[in-house]
C-alpha positions as CSV (number, residue, x, y, z in Angstrom):
1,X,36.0,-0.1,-20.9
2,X,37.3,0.3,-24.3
3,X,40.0,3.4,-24.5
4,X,40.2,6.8,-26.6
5,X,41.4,4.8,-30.1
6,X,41.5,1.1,-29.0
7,X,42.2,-1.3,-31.4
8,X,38.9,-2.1,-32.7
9,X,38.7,-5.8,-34.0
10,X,35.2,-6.8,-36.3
11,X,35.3,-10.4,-37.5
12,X,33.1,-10.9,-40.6
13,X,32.1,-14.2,-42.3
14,X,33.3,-13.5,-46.0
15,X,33.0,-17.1,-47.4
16,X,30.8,-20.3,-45.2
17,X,33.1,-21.4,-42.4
18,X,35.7,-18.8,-43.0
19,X,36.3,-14.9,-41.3
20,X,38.0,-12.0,-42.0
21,X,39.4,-9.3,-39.6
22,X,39.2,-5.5,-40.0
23,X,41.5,-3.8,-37.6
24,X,40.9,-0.1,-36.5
25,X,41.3,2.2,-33.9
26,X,38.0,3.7,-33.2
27,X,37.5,6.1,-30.3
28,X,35.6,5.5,-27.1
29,X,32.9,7.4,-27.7
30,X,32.1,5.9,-31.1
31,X,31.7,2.4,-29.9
32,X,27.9,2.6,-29.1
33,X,27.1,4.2,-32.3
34,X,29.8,1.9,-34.5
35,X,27.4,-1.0,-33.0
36,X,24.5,0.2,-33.9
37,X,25.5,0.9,-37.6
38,X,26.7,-2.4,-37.8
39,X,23.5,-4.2,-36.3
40,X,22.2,-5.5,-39.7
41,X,25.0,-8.0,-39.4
42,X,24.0,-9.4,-36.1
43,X,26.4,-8.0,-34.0
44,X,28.0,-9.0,-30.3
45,X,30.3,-6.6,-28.7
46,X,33.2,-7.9,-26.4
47,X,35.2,-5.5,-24.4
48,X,38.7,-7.0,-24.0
49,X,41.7,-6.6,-21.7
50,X,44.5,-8.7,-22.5
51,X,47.5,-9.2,-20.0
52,X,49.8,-7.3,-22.2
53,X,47.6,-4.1,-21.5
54,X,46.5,-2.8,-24.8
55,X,42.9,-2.7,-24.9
56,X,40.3,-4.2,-27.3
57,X,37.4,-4.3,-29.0
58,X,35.9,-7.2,-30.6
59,X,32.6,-7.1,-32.6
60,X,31.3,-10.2,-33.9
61,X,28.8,-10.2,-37.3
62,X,26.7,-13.5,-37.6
63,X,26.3,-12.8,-41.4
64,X,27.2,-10.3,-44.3
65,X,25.3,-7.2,-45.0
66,X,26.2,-4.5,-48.0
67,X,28.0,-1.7,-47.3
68,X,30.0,-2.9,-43.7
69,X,33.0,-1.8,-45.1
70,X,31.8,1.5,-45.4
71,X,30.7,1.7,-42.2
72,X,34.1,0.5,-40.5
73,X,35.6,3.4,-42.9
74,X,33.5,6.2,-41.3
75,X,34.2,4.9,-37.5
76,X,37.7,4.9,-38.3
77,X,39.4,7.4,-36.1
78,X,42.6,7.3,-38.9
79,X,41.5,6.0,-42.3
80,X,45.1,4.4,-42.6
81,X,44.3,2.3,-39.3
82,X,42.2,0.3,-41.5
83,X,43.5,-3.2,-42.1
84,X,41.8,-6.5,-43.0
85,X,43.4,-10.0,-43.1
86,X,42.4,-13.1,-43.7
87,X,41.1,-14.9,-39.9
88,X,44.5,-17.2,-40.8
89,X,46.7,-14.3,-41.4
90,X,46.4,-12.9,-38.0
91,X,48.7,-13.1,-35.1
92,X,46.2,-14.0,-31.7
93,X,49.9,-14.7,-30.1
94,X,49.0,-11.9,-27.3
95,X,46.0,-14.2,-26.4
96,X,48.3,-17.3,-24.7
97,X,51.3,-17.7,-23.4
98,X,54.6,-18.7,-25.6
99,X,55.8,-21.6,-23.8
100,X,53.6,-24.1,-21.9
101,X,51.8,-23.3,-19.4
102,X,50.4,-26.0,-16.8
103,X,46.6,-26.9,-16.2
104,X,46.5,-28.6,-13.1
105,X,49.5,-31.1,-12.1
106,X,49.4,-33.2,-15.7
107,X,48.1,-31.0,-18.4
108,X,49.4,-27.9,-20.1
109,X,48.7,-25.6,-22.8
110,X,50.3,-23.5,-25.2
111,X,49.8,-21.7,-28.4
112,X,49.3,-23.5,-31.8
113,X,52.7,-22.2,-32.8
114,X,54.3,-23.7,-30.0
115,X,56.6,-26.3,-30.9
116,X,56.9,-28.6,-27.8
117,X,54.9,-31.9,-28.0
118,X,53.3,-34.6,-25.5
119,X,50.4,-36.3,-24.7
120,X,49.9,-34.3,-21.6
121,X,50.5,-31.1,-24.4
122,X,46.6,-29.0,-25.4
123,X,47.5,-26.7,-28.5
124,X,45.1,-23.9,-28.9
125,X,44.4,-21.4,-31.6
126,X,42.2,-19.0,-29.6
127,X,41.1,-16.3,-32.3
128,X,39.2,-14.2,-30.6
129,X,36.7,-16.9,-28.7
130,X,36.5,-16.3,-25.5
131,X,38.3,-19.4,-23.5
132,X,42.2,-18.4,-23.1
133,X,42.6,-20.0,-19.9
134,X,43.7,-16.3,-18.0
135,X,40.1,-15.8,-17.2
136,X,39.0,-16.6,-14.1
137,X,36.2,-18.6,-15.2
138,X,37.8,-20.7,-17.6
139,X,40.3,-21.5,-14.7
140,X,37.9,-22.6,-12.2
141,X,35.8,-24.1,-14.9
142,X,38.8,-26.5,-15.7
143,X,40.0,-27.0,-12.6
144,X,36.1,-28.5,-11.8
145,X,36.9,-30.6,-14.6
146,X,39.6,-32.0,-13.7
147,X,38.3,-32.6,-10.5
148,X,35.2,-34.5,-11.7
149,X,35.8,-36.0,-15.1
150,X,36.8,-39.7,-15.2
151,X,37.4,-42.0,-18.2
152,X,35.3,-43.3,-20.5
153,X,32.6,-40.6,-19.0
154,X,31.0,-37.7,-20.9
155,X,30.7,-34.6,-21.3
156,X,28.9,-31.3,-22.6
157,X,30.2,-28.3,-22.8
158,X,27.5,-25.7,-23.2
159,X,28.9,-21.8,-24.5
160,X,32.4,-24.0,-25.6
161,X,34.3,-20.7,-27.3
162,X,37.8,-21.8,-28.1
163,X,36.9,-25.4,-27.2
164,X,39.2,-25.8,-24.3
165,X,37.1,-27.3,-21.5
166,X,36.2,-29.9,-23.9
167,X,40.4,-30.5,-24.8
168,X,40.9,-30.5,-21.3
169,X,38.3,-33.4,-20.7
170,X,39.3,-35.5,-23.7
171,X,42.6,-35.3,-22.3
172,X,41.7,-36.9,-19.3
173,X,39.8,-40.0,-21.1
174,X,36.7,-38.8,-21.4
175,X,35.0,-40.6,-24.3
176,X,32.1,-39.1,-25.6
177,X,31.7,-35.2,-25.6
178,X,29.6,-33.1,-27.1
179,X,29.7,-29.0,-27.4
180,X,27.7,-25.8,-28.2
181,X,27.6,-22.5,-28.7
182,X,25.4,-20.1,-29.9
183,X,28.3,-17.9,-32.1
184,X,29.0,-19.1,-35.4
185,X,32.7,-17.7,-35.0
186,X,33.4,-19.6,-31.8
187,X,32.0,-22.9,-33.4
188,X,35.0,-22.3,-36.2
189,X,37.3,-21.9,-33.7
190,X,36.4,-24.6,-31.3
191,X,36.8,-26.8,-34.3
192,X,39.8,-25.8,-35.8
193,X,41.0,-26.6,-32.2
194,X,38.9,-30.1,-31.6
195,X,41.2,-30.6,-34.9
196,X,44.5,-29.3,-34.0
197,X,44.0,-31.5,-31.0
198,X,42.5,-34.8,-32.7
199,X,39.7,-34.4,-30.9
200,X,36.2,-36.0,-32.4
201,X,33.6,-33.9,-31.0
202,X,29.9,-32.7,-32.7
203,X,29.6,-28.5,-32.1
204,X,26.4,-27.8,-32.8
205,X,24.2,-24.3,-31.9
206,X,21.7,-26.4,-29.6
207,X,21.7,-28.3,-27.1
208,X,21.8,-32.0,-28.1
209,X,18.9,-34.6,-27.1
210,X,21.8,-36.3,-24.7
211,X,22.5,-37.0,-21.2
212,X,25.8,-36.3,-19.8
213,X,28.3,-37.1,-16.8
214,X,29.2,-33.9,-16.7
215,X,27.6,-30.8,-18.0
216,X,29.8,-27.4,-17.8
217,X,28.9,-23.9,-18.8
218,X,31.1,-21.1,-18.7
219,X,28.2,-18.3,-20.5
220,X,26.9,-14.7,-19.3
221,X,25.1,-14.9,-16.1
222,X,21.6,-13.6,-18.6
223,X,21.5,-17.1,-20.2
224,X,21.0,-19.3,-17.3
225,X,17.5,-18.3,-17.0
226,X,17.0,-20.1,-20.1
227,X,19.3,-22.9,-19.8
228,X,18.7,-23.7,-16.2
229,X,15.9,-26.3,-17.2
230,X,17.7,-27.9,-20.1
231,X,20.8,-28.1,-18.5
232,X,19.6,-30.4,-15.6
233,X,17.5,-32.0,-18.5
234,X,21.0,-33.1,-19.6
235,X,22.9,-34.3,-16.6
236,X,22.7,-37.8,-15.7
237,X,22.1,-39.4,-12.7
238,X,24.7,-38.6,-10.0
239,X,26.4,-36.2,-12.6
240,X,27.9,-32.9,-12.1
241,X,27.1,-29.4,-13.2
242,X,29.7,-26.9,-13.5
243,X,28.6,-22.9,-14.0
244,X,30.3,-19.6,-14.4
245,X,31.1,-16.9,-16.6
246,X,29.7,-14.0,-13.7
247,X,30.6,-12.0,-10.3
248,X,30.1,-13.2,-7.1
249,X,27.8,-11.0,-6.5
250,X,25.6,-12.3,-9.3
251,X,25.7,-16.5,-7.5
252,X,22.5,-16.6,-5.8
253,X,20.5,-15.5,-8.6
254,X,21.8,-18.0,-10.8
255,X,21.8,-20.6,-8.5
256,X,17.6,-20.3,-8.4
257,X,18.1,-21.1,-12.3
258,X,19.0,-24.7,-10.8
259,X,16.0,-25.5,-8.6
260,X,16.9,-29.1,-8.8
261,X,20.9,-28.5,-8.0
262,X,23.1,-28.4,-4.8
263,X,25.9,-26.0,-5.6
264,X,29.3,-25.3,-3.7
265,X,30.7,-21.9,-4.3
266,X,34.2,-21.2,-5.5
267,X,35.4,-17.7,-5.7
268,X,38.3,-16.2,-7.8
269,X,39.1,-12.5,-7.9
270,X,35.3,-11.5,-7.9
271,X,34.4,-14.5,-10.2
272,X,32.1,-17.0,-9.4
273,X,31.8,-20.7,-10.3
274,X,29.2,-23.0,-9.2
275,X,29.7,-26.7,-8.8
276,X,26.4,-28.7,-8.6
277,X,24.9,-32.1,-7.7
278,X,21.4,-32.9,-7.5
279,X,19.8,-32.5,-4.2
């Protein structure tokens, strides 16, 4: 739930493969209607609630319309609240940790601006792509990953936001990986980081015509209906299946997205991750 004059962040694509931010505090009660006026850009809404307990906003625009500055202008609740940077220009340090932080017993990961280095070391410029690590789905996802990925194996990871499932695997040897996502901002993101990390990886908005080890997917619970079928389209034989991104309450129902899959539960604070072999 987004509070009385949250920070309000809406990314906007101003040049091809580049964003800018406009910052604004825009009440509660605005939200609904700020989306609407800014649904001629393809808008996604994600409510945020980062640990240091300032709450967010973020809107997403696929593409540029006229007049979206105007619009953020009239939902500002201050006019002078108004502020818009350059995606490089802005400080997503609230979004990870300062120091390392481990993944597991051999991996950590810190903020791009960290300064430590190592092989065991991922560096990650989250933006505002979902995938920080703090979630409780991306934990489980990873620690999944970690479990199952072995070297020289592959892997897709399907909904990839920052990109950091797919660090995590190339980390641990695996040698061909592929990832999606249907957002054009989280594809600039995922690669800044498959970059930062000197990772070679193809992020593409479909699925590719591939088989994979392992096949993870850390998405709303809405979109396994549709990706139940290609997902197990794209695991190979003996390969594993890794799902989340929804409650506990919500497991059953996605699990009958995976006819063909054998799932064991793991729980985390409500959250729900499925790890699946076929039956």
């Amino acid at each position: 739930m987004v509070e009385a004059d949250a920070t309000t962040l809406i990314l906007h694509p101003f040049e091809q493969s580049t964003w800018s931010i406009a910052r604004i505090l825009c009440p509660t009660s605005d939200v609904t209607a700020l989306l609407q006026a800014l649904s001629p850009g393809g808008v996604s809404y994600y409510p945020d609630q980062p640990e240091d307990g300032r709450a967010r906003s973020l809107l997403l625009l696929d593409r540029h319309f006229p007049g979206w500055m105007d619009v953020v202008r009239r939902f500002a609740s201050d006019p002078a609240s108004l502020h818009i940077v350059p995606h490089e220009s802005y400080d997503f340090s609230w979004r990870l940790p300062s120091e390392p932080m481990p993944i597991g017993a051999n991996l950590r990961i810190a903020s791009r601006s960290c300064e430590a280095r190592g092989p065991d070391l991922i560096r990650v410029d989250p933006g505002l792509a979902f995938g920080n690590f703090r979630h409780p789905t991306t934990s489980m996802c990873a620690a999944a990953v970690m479990e199952v990925a072995r070297p020289g194996s592959s892997l897709l990871d399907v909904g990839c936001g920052t990109g950091i499932l797919f660090l995590i695997a190339s980390r641990l040897g695996v040698k061909r990986l592929a990832a999606t996502d249907i957002a054009p901002y989280a594809r600039y993101v995922a690669a800044r980081n498959a970059a930062l990390n000197d990772v070679q990886i193809a992020i593409t908005h479909d699925l590719p015509d591939a088989r994979f080890d392992v096949v993870v997917a850390n998405v709303w619970s809405r979109a396994f209906h549709a990706l139940g079928a290609p997902i197990c389209a794209r695991l190979a034989d003996g390969g594993t299946a890794i799902v989340s991104g929804f409650g506990s309450h919500e497991a059953d129902a996605v699990a009958a997205c995976f006819p063909e899959l054998r799932f064991e539960k793991r729980e985390q604070s409500s959250w729900c991750a499925l790890v699946g072999v076929r039956a």
